[in-house]
ROTITOR-789611 format. One line per 4 residues: number of its first residue (from 1); their letters; for each residue x, y, z of C-alpha. Coordinates in steps of 0.1 Angstrom, whole numbers, plus 5000, padded with zeros to 4 digits. Last residue first. Example, Ala and Ser with C-alpha at 12.3 -4.5 7.8 and 13.67 -1.06 7.14 Angstrom:
2) SA) 5137/4989/5071; 5123/4955/5078;
// end
This chain:
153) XXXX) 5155/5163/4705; 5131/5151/4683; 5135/5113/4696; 5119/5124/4731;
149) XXXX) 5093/5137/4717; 5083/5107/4694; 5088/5081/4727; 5067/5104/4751;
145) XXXX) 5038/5101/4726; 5040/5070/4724; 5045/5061/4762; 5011/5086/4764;
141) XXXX) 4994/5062/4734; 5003/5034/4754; 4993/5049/4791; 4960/5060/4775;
137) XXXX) 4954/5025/4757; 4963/5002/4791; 4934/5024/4808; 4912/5020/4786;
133) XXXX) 4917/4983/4784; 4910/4982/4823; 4878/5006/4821; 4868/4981/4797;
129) XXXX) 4874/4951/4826; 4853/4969/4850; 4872/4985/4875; 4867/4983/4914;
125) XXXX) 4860/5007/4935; 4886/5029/4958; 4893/5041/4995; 4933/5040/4996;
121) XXXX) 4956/5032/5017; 4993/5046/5026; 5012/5026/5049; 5039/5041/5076;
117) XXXX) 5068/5023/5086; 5086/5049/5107; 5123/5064/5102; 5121/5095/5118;
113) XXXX) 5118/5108/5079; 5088/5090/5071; 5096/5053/5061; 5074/5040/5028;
109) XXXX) 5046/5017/5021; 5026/5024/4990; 4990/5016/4979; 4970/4993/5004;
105) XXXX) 4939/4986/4998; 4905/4998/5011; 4870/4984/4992; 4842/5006/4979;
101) XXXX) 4814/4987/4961; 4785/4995/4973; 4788/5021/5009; 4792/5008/5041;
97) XXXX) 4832/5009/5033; 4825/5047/5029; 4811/5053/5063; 4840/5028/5079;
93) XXXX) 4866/5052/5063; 4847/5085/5077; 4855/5071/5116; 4882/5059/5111;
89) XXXX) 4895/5092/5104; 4881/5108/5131; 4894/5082/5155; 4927/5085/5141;
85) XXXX) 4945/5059/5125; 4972/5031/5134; 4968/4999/5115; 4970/4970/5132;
81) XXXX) 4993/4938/5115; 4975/4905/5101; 5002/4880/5097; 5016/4865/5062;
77) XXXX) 5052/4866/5069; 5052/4854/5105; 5081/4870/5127; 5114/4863/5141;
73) XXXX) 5120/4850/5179; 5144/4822/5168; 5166/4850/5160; 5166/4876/5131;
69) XXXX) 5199/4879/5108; 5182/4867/5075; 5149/4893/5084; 5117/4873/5071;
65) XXXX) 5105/4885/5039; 5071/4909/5048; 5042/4901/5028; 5007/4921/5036;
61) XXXX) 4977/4902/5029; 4956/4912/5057; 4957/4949/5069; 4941/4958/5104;
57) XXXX) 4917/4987/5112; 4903/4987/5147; 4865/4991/5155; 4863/4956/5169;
53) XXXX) 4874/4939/5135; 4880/4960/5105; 4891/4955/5070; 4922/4962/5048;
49) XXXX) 4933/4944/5017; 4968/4930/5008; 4977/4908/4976; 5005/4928/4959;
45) XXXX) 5016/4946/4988; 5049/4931/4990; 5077/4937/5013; 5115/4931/5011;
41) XXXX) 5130/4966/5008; 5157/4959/5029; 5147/4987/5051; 5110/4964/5052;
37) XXXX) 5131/4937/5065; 5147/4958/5097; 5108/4967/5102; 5094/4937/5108;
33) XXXX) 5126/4919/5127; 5119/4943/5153; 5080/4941/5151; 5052/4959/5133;
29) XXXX) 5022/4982/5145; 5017/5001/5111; 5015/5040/5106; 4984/5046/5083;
25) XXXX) 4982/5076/5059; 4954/5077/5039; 4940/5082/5004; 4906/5092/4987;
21) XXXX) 4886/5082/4954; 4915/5054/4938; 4899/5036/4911; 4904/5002/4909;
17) XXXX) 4926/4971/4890; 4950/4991/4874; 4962/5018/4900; 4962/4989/4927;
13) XXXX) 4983/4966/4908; 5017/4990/4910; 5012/4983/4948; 5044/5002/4954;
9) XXXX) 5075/4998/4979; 5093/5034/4985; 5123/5028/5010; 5141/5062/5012;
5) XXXX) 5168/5054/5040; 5168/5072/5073; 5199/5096/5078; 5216/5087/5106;
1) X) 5215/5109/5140;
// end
């Protein structure tokens, strides 16, 4: 058996647009030419957002590149792909969605080590644009910080 590549894509927006309260793991129904991409490393998350129709999950807004080598049979870029969750967990994400404000986005997409797509999403609200500049001042003053101790040494 091969050793399954580390492919860690990141929704680097995620972190500074909301406030992540709690996370999931997701696997994702995807096809051939799907998931030979995504071991490429060509996906963005930039732009996707969860939601439910007929009490399944699905993510909108996920990019996939199309696979160079696929057929005439390869897939859509943009499509809506099923999420795969327990019932349980379902269960407790459509309570908090029911609540103001909360929304579900996707934070990080990565291959377990059998070599699975699996997508991590998040329950979070939205920040307000001074929680934004805070944010950008506590991860200057940390690079800062970082930068002086780093030059003592």
């Amino acid at each position: 058996m091969t050793k399954t590549q580390h492919i860690n894509i990141k929704n680097r927006r995620a972190t500074f647009d909301y406030l992540l309260e709690d996370k999931f793991v997701a696997g994702l129904v995807l096809t051939g030419s799907e998931i030979k991409s995504i071991r490429e490393g060509k996906a963005n998350l930039t732009d996707g957002f969860c939601h439910f129709h007929r009490h399944e999950l699905w993510v909108k807004g996920l990019h996939i590149a199309p696979y160079k080598q696929a057929s005439y049979n390869g897939h859509e870029e943009m499509r809506d792909r099923k999420l795969l969750l327990n019932k349980r967990e379902l269960k407790k994400i459509r309570k908090k969605l029911e609540e103001k404000g909360f929304t579900l986005i996707p934070t990080r997409l990565f291959l377990n080590d059998r070599g699975f797509a699996k997508l991590e999403i998040a329950l979070a609200k939205g920040k307000k644009q001074y929680d934004k500049r805070e944010s950008l001042k506590k991860k200057d003053s940390q690079r800062e910080l970082d930068r002086i101790k780093n030059q003592r040494y």
